[in-house]
N, C-alpha and C positions, 0 to 999 in steps of 0.2 A: 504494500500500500504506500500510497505517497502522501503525507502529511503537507500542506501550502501553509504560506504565513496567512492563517487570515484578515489580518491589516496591511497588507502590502498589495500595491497592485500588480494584478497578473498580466505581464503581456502577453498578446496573443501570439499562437505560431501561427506563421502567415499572415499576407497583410496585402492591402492595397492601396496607392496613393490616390488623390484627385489632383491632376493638373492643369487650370484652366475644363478643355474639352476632354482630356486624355486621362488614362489610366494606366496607371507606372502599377504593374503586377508581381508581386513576389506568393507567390502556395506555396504551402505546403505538397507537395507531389508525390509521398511517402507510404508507408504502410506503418498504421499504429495499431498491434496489438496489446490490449491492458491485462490481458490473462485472466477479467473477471478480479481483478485486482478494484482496489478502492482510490480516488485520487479526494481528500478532505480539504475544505478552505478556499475553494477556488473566491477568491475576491475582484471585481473589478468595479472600478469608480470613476469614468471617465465625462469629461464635457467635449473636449474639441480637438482632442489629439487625432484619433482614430475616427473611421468609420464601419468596422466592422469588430466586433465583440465578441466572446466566449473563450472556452479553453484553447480553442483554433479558431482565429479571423477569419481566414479565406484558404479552403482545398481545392485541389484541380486536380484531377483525376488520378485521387489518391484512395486509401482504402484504413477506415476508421472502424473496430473493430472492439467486442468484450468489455469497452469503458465505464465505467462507476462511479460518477461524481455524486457525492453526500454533501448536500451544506453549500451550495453554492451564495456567492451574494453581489450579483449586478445590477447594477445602479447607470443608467446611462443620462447623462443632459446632451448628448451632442448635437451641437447647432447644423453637420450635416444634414440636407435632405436626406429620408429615406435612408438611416443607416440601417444596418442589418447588427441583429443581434441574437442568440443562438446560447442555451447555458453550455451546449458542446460545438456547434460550429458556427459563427456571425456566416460565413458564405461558403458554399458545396456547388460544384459542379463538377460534372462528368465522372461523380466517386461511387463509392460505395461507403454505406451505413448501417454495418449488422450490429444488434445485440449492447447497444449503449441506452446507457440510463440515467438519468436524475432523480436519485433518491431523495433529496428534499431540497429547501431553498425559497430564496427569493429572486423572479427577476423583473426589475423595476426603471420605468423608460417615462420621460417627458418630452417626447419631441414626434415628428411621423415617422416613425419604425417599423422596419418591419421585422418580428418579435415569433421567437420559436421554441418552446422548452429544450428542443434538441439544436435545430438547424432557423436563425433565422429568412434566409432566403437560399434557396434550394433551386437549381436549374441541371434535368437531365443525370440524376442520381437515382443508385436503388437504397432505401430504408426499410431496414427491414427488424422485426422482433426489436426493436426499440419503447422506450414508455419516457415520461413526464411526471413528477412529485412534484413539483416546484409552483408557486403563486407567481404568476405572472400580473403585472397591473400598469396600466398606461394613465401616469398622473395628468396625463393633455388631453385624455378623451380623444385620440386620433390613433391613425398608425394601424399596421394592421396585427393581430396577433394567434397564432398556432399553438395546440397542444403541444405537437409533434413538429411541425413548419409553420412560419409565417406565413411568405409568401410563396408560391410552390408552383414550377412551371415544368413537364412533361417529365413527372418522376414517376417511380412506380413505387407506391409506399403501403406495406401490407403488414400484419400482424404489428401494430402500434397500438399502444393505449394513454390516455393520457388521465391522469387523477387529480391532477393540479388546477385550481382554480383559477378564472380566466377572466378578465375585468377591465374595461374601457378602450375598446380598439372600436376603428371603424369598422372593419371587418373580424368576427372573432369566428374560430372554429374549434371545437375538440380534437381534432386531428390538424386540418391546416384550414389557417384565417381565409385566405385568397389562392382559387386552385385553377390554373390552366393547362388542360392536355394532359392531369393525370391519371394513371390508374389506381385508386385508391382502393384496397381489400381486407378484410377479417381485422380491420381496426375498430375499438369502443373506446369511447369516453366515458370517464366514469365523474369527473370535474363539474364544476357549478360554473357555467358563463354567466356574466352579467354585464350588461350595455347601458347607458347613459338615456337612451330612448327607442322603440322601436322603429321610431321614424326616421332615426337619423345613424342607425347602426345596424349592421347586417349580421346574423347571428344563427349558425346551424351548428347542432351537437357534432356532425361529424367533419362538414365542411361549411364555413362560413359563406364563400360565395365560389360556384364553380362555373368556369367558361371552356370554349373549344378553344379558342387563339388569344392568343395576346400579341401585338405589334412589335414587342418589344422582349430582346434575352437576356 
């Protein structure tokens, strides 16, 4: 097991910049097996450094695997549009995600986020036997927020649960807040969503809001 400070801030593995229009990319590219091992303390406290959050920022077609986080505690203000935040990865693409979990925690955002007990923003990954423990809550009443994914575009995401309570996103789901082009399977919620209004928040136990395309990767 791996014991973290939990007053010290965690950076993230992997990362992405904003420049201007451009994107200065550094993933993770790796294979992380935890052995079902425990990683305790995970701490993050950030306003305006970063834009992607969790134990891992940003993977690319990497392979994340048996992970155990207990106790997580993020806390995000960043003035970024649209950062991503994840209690295990702020950003996944083209990876794999078996058998990680968040046994408890809190993960807590004030800005438009998009917000995931596992994976904040997820594009073109498999998830798979994954689950959620943690209170997720959006003190802006915005943003989008996921059991399992925030926002979630042509993944295949099956046997997830999430149990963590889910509170103030535009879009909120049990599984993932905002879903385009996935296949989502043999996942439940087992968590209490709560929205700000029904008229102005989008809100399904398993999928908050699902489409076929999005314009955008």
């Amino acid at each position: 097991d791996i014991h973290l400070d939990a007053e010290t801030n965690w950076t993230p593995i992997g990362y992405f910049e904003k420049e201007e229009n451009d994107s200065i990319l550094f993933p993770f590219t790796g294979v992380f097996d935890g052995n079902e091992h425990k990683i305790f303390g995970l701490y993050q406290e950030f306003e305006d450094e970063n834009s992607c959050f969790g134990l891992f920022g940003y993977i690319h077609n990497a392979e994340i695997r048996n992970t155990i986080i207990v106790n997580c505690n993020i806390t995000c203000k960043s003035q970024h549009e649209n950062s991503k935040v994840g209690g295990l990865i702020g950003v996944a693409r083209k990876s794999i995600i078996e058998n990680c979990h968040i046994e408890e925690g809190t993960i807590t955002i004030d800005a438009n986020d998009n917000t995931g007990g596992i994976v904040g923003f997820s594009v073109q990954n498999r998830i798979a036997s994954c689950s959620n423990k943690a209170e997720i809550q959006n003190l802006n009443a915005s943003g989008i927020i996921g059991g399992i994914v925030g926002f979630s575009q042509d993944n295949e995401i099956t046997d997830c649960k999430n149990f963590g309570k889910l509170s103030n996103g535009n879009y909120i789901g049990g599984i993932v807040g905002l879903s385009y082009g996935d296949n989502v399977s043999f996942c439940l919620n087992y968590g209490s969503l709560q929205g700000i209004s029904i008229y102005s928040h989008v809100i399904g136990g398993i999928i908050g809001f699902s489409a076929l395309y999005h314009a955008q990767d």
